[in-house]
N, C-alpha and C positions, 0 to 999 in steps of 0.2 A: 444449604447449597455448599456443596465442597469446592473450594476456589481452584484446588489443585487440578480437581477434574474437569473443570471448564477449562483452568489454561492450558492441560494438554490436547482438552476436544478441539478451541481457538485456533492454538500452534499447528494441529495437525488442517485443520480446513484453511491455514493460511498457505502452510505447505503445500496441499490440494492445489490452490488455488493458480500457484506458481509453476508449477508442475503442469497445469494444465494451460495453462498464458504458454510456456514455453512450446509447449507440442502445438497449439494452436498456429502458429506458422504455418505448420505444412498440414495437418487436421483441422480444416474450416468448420466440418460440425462442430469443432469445442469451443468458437468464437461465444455463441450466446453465453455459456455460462461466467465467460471473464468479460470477453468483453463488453455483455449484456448484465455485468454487473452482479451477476448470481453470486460469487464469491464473495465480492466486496459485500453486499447487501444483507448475507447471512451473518459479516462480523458485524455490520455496524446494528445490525438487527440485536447481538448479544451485546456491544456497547452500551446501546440507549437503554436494554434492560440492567447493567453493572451500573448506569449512572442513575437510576431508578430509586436501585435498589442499596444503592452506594451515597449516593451525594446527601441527603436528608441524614442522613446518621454521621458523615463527616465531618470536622470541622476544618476552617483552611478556607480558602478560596481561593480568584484568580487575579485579586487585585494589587498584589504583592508577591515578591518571590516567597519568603517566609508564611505567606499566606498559602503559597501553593507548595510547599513544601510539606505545612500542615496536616492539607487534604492529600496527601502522599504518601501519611501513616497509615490510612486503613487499606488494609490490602483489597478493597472491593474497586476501591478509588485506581490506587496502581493496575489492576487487572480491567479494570477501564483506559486507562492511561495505553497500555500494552495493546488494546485492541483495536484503540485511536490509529495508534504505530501500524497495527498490520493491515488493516484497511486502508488505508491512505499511500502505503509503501506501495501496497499491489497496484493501487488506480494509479499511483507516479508508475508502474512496471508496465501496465495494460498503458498507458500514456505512449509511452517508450516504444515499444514493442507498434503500436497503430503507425506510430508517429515515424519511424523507423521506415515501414512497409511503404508508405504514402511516400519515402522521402527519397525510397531508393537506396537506402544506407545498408549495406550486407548484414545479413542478420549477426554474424561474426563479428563483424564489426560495432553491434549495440548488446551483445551479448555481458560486455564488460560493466557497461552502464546498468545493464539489469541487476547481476549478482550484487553491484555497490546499490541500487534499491531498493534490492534484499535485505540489505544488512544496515545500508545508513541512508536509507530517503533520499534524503536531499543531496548528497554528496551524489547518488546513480541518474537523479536527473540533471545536475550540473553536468556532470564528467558526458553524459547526453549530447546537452547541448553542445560541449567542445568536441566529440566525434563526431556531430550532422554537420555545424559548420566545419570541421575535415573533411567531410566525403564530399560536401555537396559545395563547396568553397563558397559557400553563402553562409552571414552572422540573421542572415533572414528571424528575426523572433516570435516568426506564426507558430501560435500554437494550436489553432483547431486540427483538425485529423479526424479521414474518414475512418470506416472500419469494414469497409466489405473490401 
């Protein structure tokens, strides 16, 4: 298996993925595939086969940093790691983007929170949460959210 060409196939169905969360605002058919998880489902579907096909041959673990630094040398392990990142980025983006709708927050206005988790998770759903309580002058910390 060429690792290169899973991480560009990965990268590009994560890209997909976000691209189509995005449109899905104003294009409700495209709800099922992000918000029905189709996107996320396909990475973590190539995940669990990276940590498969990855973790029995690694050494390292998760019980220590230097443990988990170890299992960080095989690139099968990293290319799991990576795909961890882009599933979970998107369900925090699909999060956002529901959570947003439901909330009344102008799409403009959680647009910022999206690109930050594009790019750094956790920092796009914080930054989130301090533009809902902006708009909606509530620190409210519900997090369920419909999605029709």
């Amino acid at each position: 298996m060429d690792l290169e060409i899973v991480f560009k196939a990965v990268n590009t169905i994560a890209l997909l993925g976000w691209i189509l969360l995005i449109a899905s605002r104003w294009v409700k058919a495209l709800r099922p595939m992000v918000y029905g998880a189709i996107v996320p489902v396909l990475l973590g579907i190539a995940y669990v086969v990276m940590i498969i096909v990855g973790m029995p041959k690694a050494e390292g673990g998760f019980d220590s940093l230097s443990g988990v630094m170890a299992l960080f040398q095989d690139p099968r392990m990293v290319l799991a790691g990576w795909l961890h990142y882009l599933a979970f980025d998107l369900l925090i983006g699909t999060w956002i983007w529901a959570n947003a709708e439901q909330n009344r927050v102008p799409w403009f206005a959680a647009l910022p929170a999206l690109f930050f988790a594009f790019m750094l998770g956790p920092a796009g759903f914080l930054l989130y949460l301090v533009i809902r309580a902006a708009v909606t002058k509530s620190v409210n910390p519900q997090f369920a959210s419909s999605t029709s």
